[in-house]
GUTI-90229 format. One record per residue (C-alpha): residue in three letters; chain; x, z, y. Coordinates in nm, 3 decimals. Each point is the difference from the previous one (the first is absolute). Layout:
residues N
(ALA; A; (X; Z; Y))
...
//
This chain:
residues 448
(UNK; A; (9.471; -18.315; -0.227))
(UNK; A; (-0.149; -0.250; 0.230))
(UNK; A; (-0.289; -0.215; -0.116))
(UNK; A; (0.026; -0.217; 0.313))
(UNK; A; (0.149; -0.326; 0.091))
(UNK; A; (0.049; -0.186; 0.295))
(UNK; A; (-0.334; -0.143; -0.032))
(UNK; A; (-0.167; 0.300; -0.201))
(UNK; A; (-0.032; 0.027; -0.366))
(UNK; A; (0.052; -0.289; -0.225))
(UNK; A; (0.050; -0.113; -0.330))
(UNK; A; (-0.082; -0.179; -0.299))
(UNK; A; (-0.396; 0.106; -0.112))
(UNK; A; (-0.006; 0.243; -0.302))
(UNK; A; (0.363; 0.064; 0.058))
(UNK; A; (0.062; 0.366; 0.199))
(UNK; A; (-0.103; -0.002; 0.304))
(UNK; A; (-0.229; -0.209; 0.015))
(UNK; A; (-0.223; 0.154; -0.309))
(UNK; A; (-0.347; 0.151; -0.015))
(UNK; A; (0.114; 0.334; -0.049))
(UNK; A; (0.253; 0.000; 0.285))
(UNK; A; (-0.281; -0.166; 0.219))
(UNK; A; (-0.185; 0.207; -0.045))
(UNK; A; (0.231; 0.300; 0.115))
(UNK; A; (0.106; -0.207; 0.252))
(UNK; A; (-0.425; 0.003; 0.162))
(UNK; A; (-0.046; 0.385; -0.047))
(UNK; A; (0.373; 0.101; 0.119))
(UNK; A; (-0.052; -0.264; 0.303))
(UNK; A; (-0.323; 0.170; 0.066))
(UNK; A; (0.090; 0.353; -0.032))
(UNK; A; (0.273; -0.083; 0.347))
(UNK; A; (-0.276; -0.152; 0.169))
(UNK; A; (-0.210; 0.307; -0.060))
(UNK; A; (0.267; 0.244; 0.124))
(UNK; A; (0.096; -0.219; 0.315))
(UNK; A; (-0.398; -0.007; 0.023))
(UNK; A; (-0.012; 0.019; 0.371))
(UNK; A; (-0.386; 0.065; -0.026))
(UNK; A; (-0.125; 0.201; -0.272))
(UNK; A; (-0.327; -0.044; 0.063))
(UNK; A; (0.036; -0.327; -0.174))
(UNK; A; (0.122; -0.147; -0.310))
(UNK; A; (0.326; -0.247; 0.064))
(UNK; A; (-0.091; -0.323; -0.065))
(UNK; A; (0.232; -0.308; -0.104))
(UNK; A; (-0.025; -0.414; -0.021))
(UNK; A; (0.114; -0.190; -0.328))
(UNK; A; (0.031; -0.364; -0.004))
(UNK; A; (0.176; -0.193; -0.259))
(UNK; A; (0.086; -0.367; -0.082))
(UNK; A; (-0.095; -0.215; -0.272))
(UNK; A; (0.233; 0.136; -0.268))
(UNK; A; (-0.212; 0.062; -0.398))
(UNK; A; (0.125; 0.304; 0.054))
(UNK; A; (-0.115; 0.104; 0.333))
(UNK; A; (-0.319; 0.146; -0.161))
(UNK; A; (0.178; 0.224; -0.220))
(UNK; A; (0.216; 0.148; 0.320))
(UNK; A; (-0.261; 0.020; 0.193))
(UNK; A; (-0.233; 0.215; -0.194))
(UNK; A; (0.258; 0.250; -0.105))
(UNK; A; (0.052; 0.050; 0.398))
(UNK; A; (-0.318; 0.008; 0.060))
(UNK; A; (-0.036; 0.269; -0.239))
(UNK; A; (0.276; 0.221; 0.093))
(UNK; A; (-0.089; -0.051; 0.366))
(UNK; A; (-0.371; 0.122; -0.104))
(UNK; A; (0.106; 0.269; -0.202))
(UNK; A; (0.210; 0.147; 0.272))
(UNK; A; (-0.259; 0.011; 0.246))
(UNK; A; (0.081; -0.343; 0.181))
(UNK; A; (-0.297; -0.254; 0.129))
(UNK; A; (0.093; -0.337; -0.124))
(UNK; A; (-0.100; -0.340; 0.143))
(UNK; A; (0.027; -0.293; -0.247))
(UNK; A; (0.117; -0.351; 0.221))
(UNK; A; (0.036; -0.221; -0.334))
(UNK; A; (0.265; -0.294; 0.012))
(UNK; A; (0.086; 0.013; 0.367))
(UNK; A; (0.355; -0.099; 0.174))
(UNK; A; (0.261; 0.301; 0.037))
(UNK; A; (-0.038; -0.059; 0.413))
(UNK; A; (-0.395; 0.041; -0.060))
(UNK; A; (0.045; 0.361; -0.165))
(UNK; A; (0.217; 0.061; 0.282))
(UNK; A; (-0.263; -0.081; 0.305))
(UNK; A; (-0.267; 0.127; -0.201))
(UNK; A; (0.155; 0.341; -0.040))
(UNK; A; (0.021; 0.017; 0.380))
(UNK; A; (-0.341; -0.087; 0.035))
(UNK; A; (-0.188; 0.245; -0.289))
(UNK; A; (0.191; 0.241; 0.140))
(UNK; A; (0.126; 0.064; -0.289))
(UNK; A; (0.265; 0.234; -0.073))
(UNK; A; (0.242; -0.199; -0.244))
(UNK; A; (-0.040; -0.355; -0.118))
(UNK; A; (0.121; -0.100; -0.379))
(UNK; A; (0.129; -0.341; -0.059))
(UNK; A; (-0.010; -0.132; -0.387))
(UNK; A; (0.266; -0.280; -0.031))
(UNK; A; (0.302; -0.179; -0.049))
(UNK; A; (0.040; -0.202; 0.243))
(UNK; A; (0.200; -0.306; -0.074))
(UNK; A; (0.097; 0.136; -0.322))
(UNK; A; (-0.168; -0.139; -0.380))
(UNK; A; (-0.361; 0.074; -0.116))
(UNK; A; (0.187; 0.245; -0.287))
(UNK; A; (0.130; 0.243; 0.342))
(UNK; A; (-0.249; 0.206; 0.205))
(UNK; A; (0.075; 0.307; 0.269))
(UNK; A; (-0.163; 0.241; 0.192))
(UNK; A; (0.099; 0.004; 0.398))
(UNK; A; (-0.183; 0.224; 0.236))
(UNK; A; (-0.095; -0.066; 0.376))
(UNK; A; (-0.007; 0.287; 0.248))
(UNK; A; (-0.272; 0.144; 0.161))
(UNK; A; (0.065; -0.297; 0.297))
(UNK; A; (0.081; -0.239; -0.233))
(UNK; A; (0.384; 0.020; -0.020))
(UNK; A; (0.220; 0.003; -0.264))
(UNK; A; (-0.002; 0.407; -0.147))
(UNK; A; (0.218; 0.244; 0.194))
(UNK; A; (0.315; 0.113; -0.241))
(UNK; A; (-0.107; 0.340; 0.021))
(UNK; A; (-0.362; -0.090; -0.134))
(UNK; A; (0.200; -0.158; -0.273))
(UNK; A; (0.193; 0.301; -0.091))
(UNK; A; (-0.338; 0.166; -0.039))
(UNK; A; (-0.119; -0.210; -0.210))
(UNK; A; (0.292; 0.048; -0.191))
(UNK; A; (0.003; 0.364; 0.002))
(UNK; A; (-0.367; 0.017; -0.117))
(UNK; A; (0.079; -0.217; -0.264))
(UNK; A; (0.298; 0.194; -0.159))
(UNK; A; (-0.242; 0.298; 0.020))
(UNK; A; (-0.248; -0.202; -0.233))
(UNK; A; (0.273; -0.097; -0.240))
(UNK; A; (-0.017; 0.256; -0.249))
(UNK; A; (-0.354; 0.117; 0.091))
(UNK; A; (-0.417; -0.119; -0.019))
(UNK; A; (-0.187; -0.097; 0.300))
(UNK; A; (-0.154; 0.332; 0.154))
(UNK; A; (-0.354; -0.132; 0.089))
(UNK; A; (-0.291; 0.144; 0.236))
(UNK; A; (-0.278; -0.122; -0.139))
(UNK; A; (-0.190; 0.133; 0.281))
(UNK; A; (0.196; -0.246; 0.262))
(UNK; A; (0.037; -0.314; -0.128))
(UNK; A; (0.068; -0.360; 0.211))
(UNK; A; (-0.265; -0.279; -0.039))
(UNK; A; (0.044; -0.340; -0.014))
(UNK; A; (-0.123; -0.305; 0.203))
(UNK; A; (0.002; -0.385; -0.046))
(UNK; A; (0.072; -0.175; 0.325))
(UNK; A; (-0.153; -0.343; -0.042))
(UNK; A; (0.050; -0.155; 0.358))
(UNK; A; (0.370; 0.101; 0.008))
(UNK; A; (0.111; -0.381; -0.007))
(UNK; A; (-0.245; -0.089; 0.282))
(UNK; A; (0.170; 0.303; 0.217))
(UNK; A; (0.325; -0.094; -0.059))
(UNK; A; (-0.068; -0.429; 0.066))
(UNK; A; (-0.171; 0.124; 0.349))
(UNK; A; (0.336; 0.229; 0.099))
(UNK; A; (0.214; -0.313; -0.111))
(UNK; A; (-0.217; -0.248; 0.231))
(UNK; A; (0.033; 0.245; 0.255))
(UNK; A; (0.384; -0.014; 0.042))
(UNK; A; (-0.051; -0.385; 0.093))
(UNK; A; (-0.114; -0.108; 0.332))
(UNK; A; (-0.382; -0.050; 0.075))
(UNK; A; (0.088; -0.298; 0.196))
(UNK; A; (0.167; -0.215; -0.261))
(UNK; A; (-0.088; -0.119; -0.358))
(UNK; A; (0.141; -0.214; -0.271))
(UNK; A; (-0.217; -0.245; 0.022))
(UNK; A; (0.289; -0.261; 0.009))
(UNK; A; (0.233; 0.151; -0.276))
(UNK; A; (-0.010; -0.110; -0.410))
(UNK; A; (0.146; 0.275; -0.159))
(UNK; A; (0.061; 0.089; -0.392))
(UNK; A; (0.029; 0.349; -0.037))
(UNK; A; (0.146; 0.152; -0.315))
(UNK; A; (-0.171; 0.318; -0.102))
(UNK; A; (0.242; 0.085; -0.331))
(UNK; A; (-0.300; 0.079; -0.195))
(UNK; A; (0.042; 0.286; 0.204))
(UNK; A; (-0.191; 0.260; 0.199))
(UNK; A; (-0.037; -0.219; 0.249))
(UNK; A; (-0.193; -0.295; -0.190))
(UNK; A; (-0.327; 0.084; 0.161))
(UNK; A; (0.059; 0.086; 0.359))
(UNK; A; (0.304; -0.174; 0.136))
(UNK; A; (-0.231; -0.358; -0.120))
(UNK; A; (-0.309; 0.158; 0.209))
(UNK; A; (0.197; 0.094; 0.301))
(UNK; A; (0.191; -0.328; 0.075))
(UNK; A; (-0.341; -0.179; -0.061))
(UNK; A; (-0.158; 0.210; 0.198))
(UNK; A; (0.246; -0.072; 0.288))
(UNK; A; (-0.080; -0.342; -0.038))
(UNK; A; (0.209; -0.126; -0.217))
(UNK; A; (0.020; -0.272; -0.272))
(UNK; A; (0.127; 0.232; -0.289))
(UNK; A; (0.126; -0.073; -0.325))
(UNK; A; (0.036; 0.279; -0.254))
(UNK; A; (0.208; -0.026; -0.285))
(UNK; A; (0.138; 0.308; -0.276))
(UNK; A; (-0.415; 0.161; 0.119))
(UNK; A; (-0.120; 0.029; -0.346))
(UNK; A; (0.164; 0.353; -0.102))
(UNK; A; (-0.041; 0.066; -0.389))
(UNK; A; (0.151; 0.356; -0.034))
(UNK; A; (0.373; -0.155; -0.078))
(UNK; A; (0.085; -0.328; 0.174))
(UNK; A; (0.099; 0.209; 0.335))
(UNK; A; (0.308; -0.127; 0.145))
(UNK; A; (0.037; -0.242; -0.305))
(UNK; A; (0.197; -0.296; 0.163))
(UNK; A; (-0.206; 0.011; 0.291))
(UNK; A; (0.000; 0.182; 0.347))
(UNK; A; (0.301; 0.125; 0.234))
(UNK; A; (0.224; 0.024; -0.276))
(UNK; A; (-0.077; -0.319; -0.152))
(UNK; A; (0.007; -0.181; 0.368))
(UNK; A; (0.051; -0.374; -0.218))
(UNK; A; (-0.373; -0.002; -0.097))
(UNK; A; (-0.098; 0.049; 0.345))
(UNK; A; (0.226; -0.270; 0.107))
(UNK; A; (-0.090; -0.304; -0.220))
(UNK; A; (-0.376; 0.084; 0.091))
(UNK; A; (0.025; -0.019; 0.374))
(UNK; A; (0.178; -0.323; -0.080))
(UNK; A; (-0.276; -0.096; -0.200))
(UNK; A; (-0.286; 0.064; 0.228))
(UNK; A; (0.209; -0.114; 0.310))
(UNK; A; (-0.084; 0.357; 0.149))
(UNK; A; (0.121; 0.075; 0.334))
(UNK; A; (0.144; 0.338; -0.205))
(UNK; A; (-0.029; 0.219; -0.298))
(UNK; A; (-0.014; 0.394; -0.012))
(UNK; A; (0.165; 0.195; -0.294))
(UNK; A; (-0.120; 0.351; -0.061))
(UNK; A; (0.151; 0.233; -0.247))
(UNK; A; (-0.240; 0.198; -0.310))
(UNK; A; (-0.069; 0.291; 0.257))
(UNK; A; (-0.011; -0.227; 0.347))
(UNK; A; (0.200; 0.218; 0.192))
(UNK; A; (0.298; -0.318; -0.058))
(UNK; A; (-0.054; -0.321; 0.144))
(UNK; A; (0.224; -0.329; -0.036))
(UNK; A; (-0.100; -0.347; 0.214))
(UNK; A; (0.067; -0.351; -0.030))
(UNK; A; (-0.028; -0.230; 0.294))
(UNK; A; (-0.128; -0.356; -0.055))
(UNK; A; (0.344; -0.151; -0.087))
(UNK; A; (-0.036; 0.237; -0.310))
(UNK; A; (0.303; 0.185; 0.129))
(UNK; A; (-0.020; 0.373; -0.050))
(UNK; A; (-0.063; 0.199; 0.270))
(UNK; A; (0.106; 0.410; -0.101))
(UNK; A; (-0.007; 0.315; 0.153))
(UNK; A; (0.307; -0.037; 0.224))
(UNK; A; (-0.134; -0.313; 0.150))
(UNK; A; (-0.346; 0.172; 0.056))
(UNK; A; (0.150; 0.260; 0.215))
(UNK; A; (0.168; -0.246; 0.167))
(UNK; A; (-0.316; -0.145; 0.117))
(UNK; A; (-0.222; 0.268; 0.043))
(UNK; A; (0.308; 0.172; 0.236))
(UNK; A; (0.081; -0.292; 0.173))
(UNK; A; (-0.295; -0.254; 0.066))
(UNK; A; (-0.310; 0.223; 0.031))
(UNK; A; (-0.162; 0.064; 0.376))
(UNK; A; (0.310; 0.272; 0.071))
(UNK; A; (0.360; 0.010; -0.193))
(UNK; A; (0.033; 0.304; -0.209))
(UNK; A; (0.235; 0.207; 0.173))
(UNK; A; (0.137; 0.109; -0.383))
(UNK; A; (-0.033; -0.078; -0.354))
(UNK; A; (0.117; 0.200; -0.316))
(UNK; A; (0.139; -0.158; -0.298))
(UNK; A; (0.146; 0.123; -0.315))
(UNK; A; (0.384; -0.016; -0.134))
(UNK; A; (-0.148; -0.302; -0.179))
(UNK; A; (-0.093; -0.218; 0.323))
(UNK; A; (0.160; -0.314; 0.043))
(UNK; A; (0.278; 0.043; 0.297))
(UNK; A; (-0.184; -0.350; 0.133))
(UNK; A; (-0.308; 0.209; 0.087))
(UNK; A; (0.286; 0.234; 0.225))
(UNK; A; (0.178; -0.260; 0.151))
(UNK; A; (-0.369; -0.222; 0.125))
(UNK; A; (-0.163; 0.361; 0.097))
(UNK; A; (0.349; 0.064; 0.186))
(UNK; A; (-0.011; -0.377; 0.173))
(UNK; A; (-0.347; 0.158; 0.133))
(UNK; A; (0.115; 0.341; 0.152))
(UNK; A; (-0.234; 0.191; -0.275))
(UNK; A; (0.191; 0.255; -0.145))
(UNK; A; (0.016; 0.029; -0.419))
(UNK; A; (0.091; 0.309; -0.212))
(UNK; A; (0.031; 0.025; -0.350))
(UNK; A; (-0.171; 0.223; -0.265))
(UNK; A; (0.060; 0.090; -0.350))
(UNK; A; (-0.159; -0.212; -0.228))
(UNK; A; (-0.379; 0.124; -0.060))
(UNK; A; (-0.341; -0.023; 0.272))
(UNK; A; (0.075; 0.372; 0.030))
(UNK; A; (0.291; 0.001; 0.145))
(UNK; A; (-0.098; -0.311; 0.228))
(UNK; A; (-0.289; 0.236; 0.114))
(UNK; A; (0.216; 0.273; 0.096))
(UNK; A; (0.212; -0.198; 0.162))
(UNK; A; (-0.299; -0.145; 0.225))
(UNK; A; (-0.128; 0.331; 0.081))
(UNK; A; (0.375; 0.110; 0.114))
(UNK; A; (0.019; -0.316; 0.176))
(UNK; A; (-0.357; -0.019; 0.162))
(UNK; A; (-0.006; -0.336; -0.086))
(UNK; A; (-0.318; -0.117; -0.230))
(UNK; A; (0.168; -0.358; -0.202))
(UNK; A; (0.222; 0.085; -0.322))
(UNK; A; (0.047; -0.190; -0.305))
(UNK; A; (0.164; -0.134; -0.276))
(UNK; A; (0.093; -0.308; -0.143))
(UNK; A; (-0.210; 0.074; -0.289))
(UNK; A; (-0.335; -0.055; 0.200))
(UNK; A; (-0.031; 0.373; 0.111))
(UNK; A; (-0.097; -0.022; 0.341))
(UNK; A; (-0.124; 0.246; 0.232))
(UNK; A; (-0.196; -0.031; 0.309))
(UNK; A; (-0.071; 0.357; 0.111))
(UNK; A; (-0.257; -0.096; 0.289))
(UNK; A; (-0.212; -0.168; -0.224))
(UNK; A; (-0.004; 0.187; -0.362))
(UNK; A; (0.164; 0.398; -0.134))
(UNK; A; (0.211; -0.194; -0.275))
(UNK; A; (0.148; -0.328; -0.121))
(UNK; A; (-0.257; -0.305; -0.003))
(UNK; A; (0.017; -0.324; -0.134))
(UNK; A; (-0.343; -0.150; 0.159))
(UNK; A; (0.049; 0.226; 0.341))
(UNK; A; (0.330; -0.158; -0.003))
(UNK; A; (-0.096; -0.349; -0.127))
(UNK; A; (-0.309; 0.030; 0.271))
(UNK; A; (0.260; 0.069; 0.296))
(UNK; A; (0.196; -0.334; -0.093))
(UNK; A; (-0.293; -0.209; -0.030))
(UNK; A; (-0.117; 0.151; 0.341))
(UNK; A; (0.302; -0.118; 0.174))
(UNK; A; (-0.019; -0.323; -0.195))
(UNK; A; (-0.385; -0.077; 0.144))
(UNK; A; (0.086; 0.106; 0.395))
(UNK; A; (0.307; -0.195; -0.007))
(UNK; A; (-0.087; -0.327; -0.230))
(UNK; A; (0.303; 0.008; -0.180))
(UNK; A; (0.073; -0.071; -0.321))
(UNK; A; (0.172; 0.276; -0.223))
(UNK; A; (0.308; -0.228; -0.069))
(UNK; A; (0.022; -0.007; 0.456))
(UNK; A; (-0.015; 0.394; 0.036))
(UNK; A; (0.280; 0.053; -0.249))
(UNK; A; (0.254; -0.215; 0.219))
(UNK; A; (0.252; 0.199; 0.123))
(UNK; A; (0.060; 0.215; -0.305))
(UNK; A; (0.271; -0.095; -0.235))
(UNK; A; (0.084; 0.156; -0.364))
(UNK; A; (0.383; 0.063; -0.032))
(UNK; A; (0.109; -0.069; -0.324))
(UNK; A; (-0.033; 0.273; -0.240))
(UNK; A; (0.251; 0.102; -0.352))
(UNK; A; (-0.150; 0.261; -0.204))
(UNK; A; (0.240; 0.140; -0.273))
(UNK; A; (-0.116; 0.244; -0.258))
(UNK; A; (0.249; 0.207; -0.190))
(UNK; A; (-0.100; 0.197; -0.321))
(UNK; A; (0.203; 0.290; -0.070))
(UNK; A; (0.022; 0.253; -0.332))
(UNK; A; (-0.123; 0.251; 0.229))
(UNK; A; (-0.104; 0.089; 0.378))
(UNK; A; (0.267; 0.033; 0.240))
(UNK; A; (0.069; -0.019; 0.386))
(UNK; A; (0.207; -0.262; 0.070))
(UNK; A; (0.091; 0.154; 0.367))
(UNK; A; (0.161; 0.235; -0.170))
(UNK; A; (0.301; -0.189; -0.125))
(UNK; A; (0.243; -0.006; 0.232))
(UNK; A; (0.111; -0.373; -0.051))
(UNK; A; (-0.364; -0.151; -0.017))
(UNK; A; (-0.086; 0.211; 0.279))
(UNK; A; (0.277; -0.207; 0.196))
(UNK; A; (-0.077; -0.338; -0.106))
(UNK; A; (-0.353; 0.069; 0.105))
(UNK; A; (0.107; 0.081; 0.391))
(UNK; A; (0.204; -0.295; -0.027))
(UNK; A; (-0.295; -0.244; -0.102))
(UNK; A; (-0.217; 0.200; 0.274))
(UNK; A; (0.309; -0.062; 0.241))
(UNK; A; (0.002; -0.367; -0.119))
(UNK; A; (-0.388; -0.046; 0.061))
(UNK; A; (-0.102; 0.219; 0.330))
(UNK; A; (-0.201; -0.184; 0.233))
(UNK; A; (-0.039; -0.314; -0.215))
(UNK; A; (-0.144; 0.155; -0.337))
(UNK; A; (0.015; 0.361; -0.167))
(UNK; A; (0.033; 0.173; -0.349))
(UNK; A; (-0.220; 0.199; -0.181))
(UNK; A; (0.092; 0.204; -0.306))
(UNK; A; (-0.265; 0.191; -0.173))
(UNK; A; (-0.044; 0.194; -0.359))
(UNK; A; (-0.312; -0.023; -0.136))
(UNK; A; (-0.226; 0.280; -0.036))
(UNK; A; (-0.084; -0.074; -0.352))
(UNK; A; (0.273; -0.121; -0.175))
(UNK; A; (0.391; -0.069; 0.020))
(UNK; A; (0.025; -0.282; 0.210))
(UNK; A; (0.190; -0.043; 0.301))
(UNK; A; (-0.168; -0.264; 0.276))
(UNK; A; (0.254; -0.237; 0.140))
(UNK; A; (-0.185; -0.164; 0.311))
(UNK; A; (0.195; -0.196; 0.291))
(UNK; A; (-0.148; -0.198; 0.218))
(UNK; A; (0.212; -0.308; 0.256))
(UNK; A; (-0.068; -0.248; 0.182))
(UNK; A; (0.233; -0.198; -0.204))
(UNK; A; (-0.122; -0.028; -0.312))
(UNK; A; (0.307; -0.034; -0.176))
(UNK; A; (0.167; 0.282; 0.118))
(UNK; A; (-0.342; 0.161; -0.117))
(UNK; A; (0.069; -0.072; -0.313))
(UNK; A; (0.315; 0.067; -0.040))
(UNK; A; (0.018; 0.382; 0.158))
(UNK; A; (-0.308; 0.062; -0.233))
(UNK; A; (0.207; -0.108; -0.342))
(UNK; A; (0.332; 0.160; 0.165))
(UNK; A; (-0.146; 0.354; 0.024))
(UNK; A; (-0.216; 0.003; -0.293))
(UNK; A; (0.318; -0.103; -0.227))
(UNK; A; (0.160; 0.296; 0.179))
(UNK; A; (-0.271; 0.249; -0.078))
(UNK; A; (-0.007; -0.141; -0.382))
(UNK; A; (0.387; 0.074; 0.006))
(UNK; A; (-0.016; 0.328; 0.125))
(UNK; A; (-0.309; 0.146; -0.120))
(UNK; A; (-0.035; -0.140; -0.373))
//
């Protein structure tokens, strides 16, 4: 089997996977690979692990550390650092893997395990597999230690002020914030110390709400999921714009001083289209709004779309040798300015283009338009494809027939359970609406 996900390993804590014992396979089987694919063996591998502010971060993080030490692996301990951080940092130590504790957006009660390259990129699949492999070999079996060549461990305490110093580097030395109020919601999140310090180190007049992390308020109403709590305080404090990050701060979410929310779609359409030089591509997901399309199309910048997931946005940008991806969601990539996904890199690259140009959030998002939107979801008795019946299979060319060039239609099964996805998007809303109910009565019909 494959412990992996998308985004790594995740689950609920104390539930398999994510479960001291399995942790602390996961460490020594993790560091057994990097001992084999040891390029040097006059050294010891070495690896990075930050986490975020989850209770039960500490309990994760010692049994990797232990498994990691066990097997022979160096480890450096960041603390509560942004996902994007553990990323750059693994770059610079040099390091040969870097471990990311967290969640994400998800509850307090979920944690994860993700693991950063040796250049700070998601893993390769084949590192994956063995991972995997090494695991099913320690299934039935104890840990076979050398006690003579054990991994050390080693507190990093100025990992934060490393990280703030590569984020102020990816603005320009000739501007500042001097002139921007900005509320910045940190999700009591990893980012609730440094994304404050950077923005007011830029100059700006910062106000930081959801920065007082107690173990389980992460994501609690607050931050990029919870974009409403954002909103009402930049109303509040009449800031010229608020920044959303998400538990991990590799998500971010803005809001522009109308309160209006400004998402991932409409960031790529700014960064592509009003920095110093138009991108010459962007990569979205499945999930994109066919708005963002249509105003990158009015602007001769050619758009592509991924599967949902930053990994497959990153491949596509590599195949593409273009470096600005994203998704709705507040993933965004800028790949000459950070490895991975971003929120402050990101956030930094708006406010940039915000400071050289004096406009207002609200001005830079003219010329981008939402179409309407139906979602549908369909719950069946069990998972099926619905391309696979002839007659919804028809109606579903039909509707794409009925839409092309104006809107489109996206039918997905979720990974997880038995749902069937029923998105169309117009640009008449009722005709939106009433493909979206249309085909999803149609899959009930057939399928149930």
């Amino acid at each position: 089997m494959s412990y992996f996900g998308t985004d790594g390993i995740r689950g609920k804590f104390g539930d398999f996977p994510i479960h001291p014992e399995f942790l602390l396979k996961l460490g020594f089987a993790t560091g057994q690979v990097l001992n084999e694919q040891n390029p040097n063996q006059n050294r010891r591998p070495n690896v990075v692990i930050g986490k975020d502010t989850r209770i039960s971060g500490y309990v994760i993080e010692a049994c990797l550390q232990a498994g990691f030490n066990a097997s022979g692996v160096d480890v450096h301990m960041l603390g509560v650092i942004p996902t994007p951080a553990i990323a750059h940092l693994t770059r610079s130590f040099h390091a040969d893997a870097g471990v990311v504790i967290s969640a994400s957006h998800n509850p307090f009660y979920d944690n994860g395990v993700k693991f950063f390259s040796h250049d700070g990129k998601k893993l390769s699949d084949e590192l994956q597999q063995a991972i995997n492999d090494k695991l099913a070999q320690l299934e039935n079996t104890s840990f076979n230690i050398d006690g003579l060549h054990l991994g050390r461990h080693h507190r990093i305490e100025d990992a934060k002020g490393r990280y703030i110093e590569f984020c102020k580097g990816s603005f320009p030395y000739q501007l500042n914030l001097k002139n921007l109020k900005i509320v910045v919601d940190c999700a009591n999140g990893a980012g609730y110390s440094v994304a404050p310090r950077v923005l007011r180190e830029l100059g700006a007049d910062v106000i930081a709400i959801a920065n007082e992390p107690n173990g389980t308020n992460i994501n609690d109403s607050v931050g990029s999921t919870h974009i409403e709590t954002l909103q009402k305080a930049v109303l509040e404090q009449q800031a010229d714009l608020g920044i959303a990050l998400d538990g991990d701060g590799d998500r971010i979410m803005m809001v522009d001083e109308k309160g209006q929310v400004v998402d991932g779609d409409r960031i790529l359409y700014i960064l592509a289209t009003k920095g110093d030089e138009k991108a010459v591509g962007v990569v979205g997901t499945l999930m994109s709004n066919m708005g963002l399309q249509l105003a990158l199309e009015r602007e001769n910048i050619s758009f592509v779309r991924a599967k949902v997931g930053d990994r497959y946005v990153m491949q596509n940008l590599t195949e593409q040798g273009w470096v600005l991806g994203g998704e709705p969601s507040g993933h965004i990539l800028t790949l000459d300015k950070a490895s991975t996904g971003d929120a402050i890199v990101a956030g930094l690259q708006v406010l940039a283009i915000m400071a050289k140009t004096d406009l207002s959030l609200s001005k830079l998002s003219e010329g981008f338009s939402i179409l309407p939107q139906k979602l549908v979801n369909v719950r069946l008795s069990q998972k099926q494809d619905p391309y696979q019946i002839p007659q919804l299979a028809e109606k579903f060319a039909n509707a794409e027939a009925q839409l092309k060039g104006r809107g489109r239609l996206l039918i997905r099964q979720s990974g997880t359970e038995p749902l069937i996805r029923v998105m169309v998007e117009s640009d008449d809303e009722i005709e939106c609406d009433v493909v979206a109910n249309e085909l999803a009565n149609a899959v009930k019909e057939h399928l149930n």
